[in-house]
C-alpha positions, 0 to 999 in steps of 0.5 A: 154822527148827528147834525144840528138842524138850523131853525132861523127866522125865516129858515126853510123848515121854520118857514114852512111850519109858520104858514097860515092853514087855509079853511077847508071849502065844503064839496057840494058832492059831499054826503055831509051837511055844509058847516054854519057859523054858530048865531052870535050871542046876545047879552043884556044889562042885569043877565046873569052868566057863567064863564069858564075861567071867571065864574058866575057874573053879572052883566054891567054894561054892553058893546053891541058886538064887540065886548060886555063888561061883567062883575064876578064879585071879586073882579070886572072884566072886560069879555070880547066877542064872540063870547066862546067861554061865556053863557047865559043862564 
């Protein structure tokens, strides 16, 4: 015979499965190389760029870090930092 595991909010197994993972720290024992944040990207007023879910734009406008608004022709969109599906071309 089975029984039924209960999952509530703040069950034991539920709550082990929710925690945050912490980063994994670089050893400096360790024969590889440190990890580097990727350098953030730039964007200017009249870039042309290229999204993975959009398509090919225009820039229109720019928040110093924080988001640039881009015409795909059918639709504007506001795209947040850090920019990981957009390129420039």
């Amino acid at each position: 015979m089975r029984t039924a595991v209960r999952s509530e909010p703040g069950g034991r197994i539920l709550g082990a499965m929710t925690k945050p993972a912490a980063p994994k720290r670089h050893l400096p024992s360790s024969p590889f190389k440190a990890p580097t944040a990727p350098a953030p990207k730039h964007f200017a007023v009249g870039d042309q760029v290229t999204h993975d879910v959009y398509g090919l734009g225009r820039v229109i406008g720019v928040e110093d870090g924080i988001a640039t608004l881009v015409d795909f022709g059918s639709a504007r969109e506001r795209i947040l930092s850090p920019y990981a599906k957009m390129t420039k071309l």
